[in-house]
C-alpha positions as CSV (number, residue, x, y, z in Angstrom):
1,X,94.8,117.6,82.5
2,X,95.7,116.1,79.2
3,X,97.9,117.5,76.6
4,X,96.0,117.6,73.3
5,X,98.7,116.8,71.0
6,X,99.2,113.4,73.3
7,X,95.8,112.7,73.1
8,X,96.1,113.5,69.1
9,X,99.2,111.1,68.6
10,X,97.8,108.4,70.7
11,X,94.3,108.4,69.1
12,X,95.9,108.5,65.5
13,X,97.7,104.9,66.4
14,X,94.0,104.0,67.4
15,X,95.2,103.3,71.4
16,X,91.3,102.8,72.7
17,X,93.3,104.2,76.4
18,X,91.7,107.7,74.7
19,X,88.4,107.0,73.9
20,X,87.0,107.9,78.1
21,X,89.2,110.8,78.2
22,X,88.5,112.0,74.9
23,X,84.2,111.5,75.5
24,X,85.0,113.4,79.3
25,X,86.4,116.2,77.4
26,X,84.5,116.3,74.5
27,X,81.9,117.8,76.7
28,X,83.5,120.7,77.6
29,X,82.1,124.5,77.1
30,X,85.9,125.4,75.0
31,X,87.1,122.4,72.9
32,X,91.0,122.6,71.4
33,X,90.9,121.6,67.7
34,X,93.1,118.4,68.3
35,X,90.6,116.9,70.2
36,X,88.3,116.9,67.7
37,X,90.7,115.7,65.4
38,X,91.6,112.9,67.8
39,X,88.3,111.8,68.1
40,X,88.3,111.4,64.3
41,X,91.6,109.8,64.2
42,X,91.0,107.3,66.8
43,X,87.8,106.2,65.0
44,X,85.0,105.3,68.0
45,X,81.6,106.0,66.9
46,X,81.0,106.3,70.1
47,X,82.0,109.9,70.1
48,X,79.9,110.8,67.0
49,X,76.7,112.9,69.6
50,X,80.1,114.2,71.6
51,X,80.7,115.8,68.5
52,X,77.3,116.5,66.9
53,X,76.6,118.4,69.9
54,X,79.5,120.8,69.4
55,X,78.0,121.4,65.3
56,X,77.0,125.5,65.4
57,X,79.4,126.1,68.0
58,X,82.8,128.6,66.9
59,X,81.2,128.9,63.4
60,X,83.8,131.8,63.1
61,X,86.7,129.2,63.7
62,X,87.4,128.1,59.8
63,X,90.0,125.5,61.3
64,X,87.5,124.7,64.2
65,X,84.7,123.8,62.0
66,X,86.9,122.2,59.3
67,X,88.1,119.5,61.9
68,X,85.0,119.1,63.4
69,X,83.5,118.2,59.6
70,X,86.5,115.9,59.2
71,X,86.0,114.0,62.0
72,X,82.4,113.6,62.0
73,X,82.8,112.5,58.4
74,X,85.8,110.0,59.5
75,X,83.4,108.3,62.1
76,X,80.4,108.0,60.2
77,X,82.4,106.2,57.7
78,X,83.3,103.5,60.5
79,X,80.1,103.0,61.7
């Protein structure tokens, strides 16, 4: 299993070695906050429907949604 905050710190120095394990993940039922921020850091639009999908989800989660807005902002930006 991968630690979040590794995924997190090798996503934010854009290593593409995340971008499978962060999609596989992604599409998990209970999603940690830094792997949503990952997939914002590390910049793949490809992960933009990963993420779309998980929009309504822990709506009582302030931090949750925040990141999730973040990062879906981030990669629309890119693409």
């Amino acid at each position: 299993m991968l630690r979040a905050e590794a995924v997190l710190l090798l996503a934010q120095r854009k290593d593409p070695r995340t971008l499978e394990p962060l999609r596989k993940v992604l599409r998990r039922s209970r999603i940690r906050q830094e792997l949503v921020e990952a997939a914002g850091a590390l910049g793949a639009p490809s992960l933009l429907p990963a993420l779309r999908a998980l929009e309504g989800q822990r709506q009582d989660d302030r931090p949750f949604t925040r990141a999730l807005a973040e990062a879906i902002a981030a990669l629309e930006s890119v693409s």
